[in-house]
VEXLUMRO-486506 format. One line per field, with one value per residue (C-alpha): residue in three letters; x, y, z. Coordinates in nm, 4 decimals, always signed. Layout:
BEGIN
res = c(Ala:...);
px = c(X:...);
py = c(Y:...);
pz = c(Z:...);
***
This chain:
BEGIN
res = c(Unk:Unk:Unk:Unk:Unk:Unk:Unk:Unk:Unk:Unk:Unk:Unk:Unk:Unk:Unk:Unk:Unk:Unk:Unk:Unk:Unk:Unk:Unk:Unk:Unk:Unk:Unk:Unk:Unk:Unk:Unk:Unk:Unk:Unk:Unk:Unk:Unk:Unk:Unk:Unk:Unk:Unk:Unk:Unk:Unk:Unk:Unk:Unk:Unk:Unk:Unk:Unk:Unk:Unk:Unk:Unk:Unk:Unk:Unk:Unk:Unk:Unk:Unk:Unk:Unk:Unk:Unk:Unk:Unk:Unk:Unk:Unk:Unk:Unk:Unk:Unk:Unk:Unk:Unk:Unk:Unk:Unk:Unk:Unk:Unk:Unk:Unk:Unk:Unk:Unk:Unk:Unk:Unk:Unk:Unk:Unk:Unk:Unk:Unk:Unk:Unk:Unk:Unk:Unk:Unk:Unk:Unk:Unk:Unk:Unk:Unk:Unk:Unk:Unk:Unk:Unk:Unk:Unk:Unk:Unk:Unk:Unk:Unk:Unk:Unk:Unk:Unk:Unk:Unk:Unk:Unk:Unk:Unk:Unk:Unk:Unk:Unk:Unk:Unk:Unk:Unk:Unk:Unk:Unk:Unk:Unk:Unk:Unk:Unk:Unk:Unk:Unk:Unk:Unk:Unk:Unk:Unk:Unk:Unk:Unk:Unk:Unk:Unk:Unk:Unk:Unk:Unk:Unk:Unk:Unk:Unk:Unk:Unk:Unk:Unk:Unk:Unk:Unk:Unk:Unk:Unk:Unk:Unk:Unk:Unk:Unk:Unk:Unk:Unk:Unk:Unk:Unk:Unk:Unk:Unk:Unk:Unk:Unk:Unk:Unk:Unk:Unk:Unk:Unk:Unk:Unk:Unk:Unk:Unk:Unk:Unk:Unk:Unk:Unk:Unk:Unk:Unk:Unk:Unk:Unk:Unk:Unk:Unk:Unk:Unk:Unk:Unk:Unk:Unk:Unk:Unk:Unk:Unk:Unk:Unk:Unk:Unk:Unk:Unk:Unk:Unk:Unk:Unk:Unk:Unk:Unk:Unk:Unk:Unk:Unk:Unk);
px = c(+15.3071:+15.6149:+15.7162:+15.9919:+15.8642:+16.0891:+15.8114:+15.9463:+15.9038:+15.9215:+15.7539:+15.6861:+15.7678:+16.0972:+16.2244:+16.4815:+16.3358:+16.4595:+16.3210:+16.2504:+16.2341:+15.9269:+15.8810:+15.5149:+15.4114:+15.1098:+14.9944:+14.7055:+14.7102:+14.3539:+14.4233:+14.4416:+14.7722:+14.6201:+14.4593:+14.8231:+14.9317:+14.6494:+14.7808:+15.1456:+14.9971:+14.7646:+15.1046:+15.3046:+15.0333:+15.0572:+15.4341:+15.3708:+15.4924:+15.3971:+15.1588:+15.2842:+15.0624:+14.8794:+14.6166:+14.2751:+13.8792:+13.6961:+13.9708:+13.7263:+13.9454:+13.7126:+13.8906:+14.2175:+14.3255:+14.5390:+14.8141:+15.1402:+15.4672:+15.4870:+15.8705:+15.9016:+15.5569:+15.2856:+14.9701:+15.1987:+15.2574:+14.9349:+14.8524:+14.5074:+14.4560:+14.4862:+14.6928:+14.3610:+14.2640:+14.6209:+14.6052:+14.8676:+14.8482:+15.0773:+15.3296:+15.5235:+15.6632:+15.9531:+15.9289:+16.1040:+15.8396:+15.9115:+15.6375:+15.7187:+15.5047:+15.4375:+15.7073:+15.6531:+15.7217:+15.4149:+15.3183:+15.4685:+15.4821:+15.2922:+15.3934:+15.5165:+15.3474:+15.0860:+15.1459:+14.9797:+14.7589:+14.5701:+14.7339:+14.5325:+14.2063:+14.3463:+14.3938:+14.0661:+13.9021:+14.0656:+13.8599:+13.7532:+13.3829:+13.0973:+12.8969:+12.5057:+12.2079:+12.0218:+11.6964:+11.5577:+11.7883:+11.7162:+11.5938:+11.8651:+11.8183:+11.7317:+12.1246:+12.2318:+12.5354:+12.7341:+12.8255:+13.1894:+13.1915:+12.9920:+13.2054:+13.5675:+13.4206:+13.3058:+13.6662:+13.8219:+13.5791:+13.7396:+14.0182:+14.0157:+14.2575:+14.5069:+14.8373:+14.9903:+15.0467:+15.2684:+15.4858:+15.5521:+15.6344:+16.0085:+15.9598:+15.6952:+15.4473:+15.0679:+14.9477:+14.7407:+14.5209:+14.4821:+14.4258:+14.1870:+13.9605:+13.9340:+13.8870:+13.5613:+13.3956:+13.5770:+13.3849:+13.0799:+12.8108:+12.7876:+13.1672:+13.2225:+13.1430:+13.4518:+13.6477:+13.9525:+13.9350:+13.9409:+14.2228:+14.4363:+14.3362:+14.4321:+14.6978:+14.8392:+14.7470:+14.9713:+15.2645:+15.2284:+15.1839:+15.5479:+15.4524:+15.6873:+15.6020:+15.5428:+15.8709:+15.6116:+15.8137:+15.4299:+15.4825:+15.1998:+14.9293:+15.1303:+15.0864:+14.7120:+14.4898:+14.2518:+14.4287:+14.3848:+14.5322:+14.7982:+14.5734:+14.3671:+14.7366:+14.7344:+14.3730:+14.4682:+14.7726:+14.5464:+14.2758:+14.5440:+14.6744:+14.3535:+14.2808:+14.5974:+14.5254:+14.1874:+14.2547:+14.5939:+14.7894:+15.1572:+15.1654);
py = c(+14.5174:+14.2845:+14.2932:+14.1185:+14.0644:+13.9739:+13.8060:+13.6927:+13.3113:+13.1886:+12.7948:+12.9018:+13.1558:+12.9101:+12.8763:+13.0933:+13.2962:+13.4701:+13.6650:+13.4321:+13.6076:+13.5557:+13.7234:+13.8022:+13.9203:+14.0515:+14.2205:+14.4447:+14.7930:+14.7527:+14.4460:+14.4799:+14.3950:+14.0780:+13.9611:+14.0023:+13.7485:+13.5401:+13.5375:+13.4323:+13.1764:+12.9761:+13.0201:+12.8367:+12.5602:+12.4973:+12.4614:+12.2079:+12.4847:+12.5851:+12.9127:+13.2082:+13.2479:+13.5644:+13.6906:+13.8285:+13.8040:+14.1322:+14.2500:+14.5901:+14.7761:+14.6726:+14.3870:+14.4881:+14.1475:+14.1683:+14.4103:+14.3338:+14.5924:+14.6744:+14.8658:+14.9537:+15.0897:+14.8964:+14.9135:+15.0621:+15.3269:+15.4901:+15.6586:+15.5938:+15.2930:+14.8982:+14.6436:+14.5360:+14.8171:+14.8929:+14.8791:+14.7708:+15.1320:+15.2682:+15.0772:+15.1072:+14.8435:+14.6540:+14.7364:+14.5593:+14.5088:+14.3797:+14.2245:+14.1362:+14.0727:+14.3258:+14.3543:+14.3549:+14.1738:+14.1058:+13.9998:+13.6512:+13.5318:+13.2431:+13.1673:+13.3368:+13.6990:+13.5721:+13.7114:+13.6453:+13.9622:+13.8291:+14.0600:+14.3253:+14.1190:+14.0419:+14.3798:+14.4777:+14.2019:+14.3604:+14.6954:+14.7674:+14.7146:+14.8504:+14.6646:+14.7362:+14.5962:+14.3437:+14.4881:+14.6577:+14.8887:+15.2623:+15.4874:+15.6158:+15.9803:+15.9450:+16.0560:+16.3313:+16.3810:+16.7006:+16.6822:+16.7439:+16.4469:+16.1863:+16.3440:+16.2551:+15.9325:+15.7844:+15.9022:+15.6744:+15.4181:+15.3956:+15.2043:+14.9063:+14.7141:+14.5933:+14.6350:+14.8842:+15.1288:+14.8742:+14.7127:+15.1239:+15.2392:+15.1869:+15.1120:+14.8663:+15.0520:+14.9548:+15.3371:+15.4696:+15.1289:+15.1742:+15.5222:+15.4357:+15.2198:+15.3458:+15.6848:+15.5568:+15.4490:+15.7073:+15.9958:+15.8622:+15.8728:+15.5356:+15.4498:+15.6778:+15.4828:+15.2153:+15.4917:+15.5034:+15.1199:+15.0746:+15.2797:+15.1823:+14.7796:+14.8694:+14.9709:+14.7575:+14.4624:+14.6409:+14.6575:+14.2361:+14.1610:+14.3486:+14.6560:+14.9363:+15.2849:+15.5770:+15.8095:+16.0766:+15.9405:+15.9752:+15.7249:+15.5262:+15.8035:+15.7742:+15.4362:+15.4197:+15.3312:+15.4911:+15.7889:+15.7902:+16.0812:+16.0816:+16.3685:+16.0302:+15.9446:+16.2537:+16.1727:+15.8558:+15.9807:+16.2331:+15.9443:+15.7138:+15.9659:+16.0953:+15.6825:+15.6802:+16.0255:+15.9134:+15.5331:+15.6754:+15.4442:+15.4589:+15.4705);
pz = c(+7.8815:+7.9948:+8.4095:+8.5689:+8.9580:+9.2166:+9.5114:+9.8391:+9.8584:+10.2253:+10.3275:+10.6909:+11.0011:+11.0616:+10.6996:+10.5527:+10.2414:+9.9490:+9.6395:+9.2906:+8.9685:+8.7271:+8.3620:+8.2912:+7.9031:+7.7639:+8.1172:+8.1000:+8.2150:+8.3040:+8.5529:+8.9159:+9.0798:+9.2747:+8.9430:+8.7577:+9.0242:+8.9624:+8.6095:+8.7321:+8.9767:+8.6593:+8.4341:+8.7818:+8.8298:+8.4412:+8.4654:+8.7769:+9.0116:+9.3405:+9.3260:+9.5468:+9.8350:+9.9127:+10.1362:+9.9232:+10.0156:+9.9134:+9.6766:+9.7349:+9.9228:+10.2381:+10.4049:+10.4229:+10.4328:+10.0791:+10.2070:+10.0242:+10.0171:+9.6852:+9.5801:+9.9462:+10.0473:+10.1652:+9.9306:+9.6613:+9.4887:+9.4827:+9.7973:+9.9504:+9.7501:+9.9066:+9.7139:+9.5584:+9.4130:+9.2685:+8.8676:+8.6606:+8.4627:+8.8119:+8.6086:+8.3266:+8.0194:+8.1388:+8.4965:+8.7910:+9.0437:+9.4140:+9.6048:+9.9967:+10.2994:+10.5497:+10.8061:+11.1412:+11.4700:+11.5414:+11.1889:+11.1383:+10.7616:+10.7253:+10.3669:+10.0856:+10.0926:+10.3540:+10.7142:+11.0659:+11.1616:+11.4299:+11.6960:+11.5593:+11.6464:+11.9563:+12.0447:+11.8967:+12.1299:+12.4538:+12.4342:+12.0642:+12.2059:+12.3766:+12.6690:+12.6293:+12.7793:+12.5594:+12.3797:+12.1269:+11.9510:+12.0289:+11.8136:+11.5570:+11.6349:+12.0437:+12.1417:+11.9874:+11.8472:+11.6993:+11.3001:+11.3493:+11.6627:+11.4651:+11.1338:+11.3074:+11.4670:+11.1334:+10.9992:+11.2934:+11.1854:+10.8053:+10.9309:+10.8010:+11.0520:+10.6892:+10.8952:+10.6492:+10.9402:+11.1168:+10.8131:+10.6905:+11.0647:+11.1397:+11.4928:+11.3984:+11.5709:+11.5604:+11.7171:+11.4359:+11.4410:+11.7871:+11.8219:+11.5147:+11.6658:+11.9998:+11.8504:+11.6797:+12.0169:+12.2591:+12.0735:+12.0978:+12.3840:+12.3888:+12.4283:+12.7250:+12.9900:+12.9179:+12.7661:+13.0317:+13.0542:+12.6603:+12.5688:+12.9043:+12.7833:+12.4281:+12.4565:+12.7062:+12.4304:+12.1621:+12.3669:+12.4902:+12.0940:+12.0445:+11.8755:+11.8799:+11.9878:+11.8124:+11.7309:+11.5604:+11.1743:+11.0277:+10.7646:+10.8998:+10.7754:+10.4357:+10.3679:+10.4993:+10.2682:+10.4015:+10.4801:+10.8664:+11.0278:+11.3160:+11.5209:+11.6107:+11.8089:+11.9960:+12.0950:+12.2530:+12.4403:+12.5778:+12.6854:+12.7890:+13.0401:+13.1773:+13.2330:+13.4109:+13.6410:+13.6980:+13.7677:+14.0290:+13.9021:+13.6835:+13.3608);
***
């Protein structure tokens, strides 16, 4: 099959960027969408051309490091699927594709289709933890747990932290990956005694990174890959403002 893609080509956060035109032939249906732009990058270092930068490690759909906004959606068209597990059957014979780097505020481009995500690490860093006594680890099934709790806490847990949420949110908003992986600790025993200083410190981190808030638009549970659900918002307002009643201080 024959694609024209139009990729974003940007040399840094300070340089002005614009979309280049490239004509790939004899694309397989059966090759991922990161391994067709493997093929374009060879053809551009064979032509003496500088390859188009993009973010990749697993390419497993585990990472989440290889997010790219494929026709307008982040991941693609394929929901519940990361950019690395997109095939080139989702397309058809002569198709325009458009490849751009996720969009956000807090996601500076680095180069080409390559953003900065490292507000999302630092906001994991501020609470995304639990404190525990050195030792031995305890015995798997000493603390129990209820199905459905340890059920909705491993669904928090999916998240994979790629940034989709973010670049598809039109306020830029970062809430599902926070609610996401607070969620996963704040339902468990062990996370409840730093529960109302997690989600307060969490949050707090979004908003200095430049996040937007939430405006309830959902299109950051479309475009997870992972298909995260927005319920795991409403759990974190709800934490958030017992932290706040409980702490007697303003939100």
């Amino acid at each position: 099959m024959k694609v024209k893609l139009h990729i974003w080509r940007q040399n840094g956060p300070n340089d002005k960027g614009k979309m280049v035109d490239y004509n790939l032939d004899n694309v397989s249906s059966d090759m991922s969408f990161l391994e067709m732009l493997d093929i374009l990058n060879e053809d551009l270092i064979l032509k003496g051309e500088e390859p188009v930068v993009f973010e990749h490690d697993c390419r497993e759909g585990i990472c989440g490091s290889c997010g790219l906004v494929i026709n307008g959606k982040p991941h693609g068209p394929e929901s519940g699927t990361t950019t690395c597990q997109l095939h080139m059957r989702k397309f058809k014979d002569g198709d325009d594709i458009f490849v751009e780097p996720f969009r956000s505020k807090a996601f500076s481009i680095v180069k080409d289709l390559m953003v900065d995500r490292s507000a999302y690490d630092r906001i994991q860093q501020s609470g995304g933890f639990i404190s525990a006594n050195v030792g031995s680890a305890p015995d798997a099934n000493a603390i129990p747990i209820a199905k459905n709790i340890a059920d909705l806490a491993m669904d928090a847990a999916a998240c994979i932290g790629c940034g989709a949420c973010a670049a598809a949110c039109p306020n830029g908003s970062a809430m599902l990956f926070v609610a996401a992986k607070s969620s996963q600790l704040n339902l468990l025993p062990q996370g409840q005694p730093e529960k109302n200083k997690r989600v307060r410190a969490m949050i707090n981190q979004m908003e200095k990174e430049g996040f937007g808030g939430c405006s309830n638009y959902y299109e950051c549970e479309a475009a997870c890959p992972k298909n995260i659900s927005v319920r795991f918002i409403a759990k974190m307002n709800r934490d958030y403002f017992v932290a706040v009643v409980k702490e007697g201080t303003k939100v």
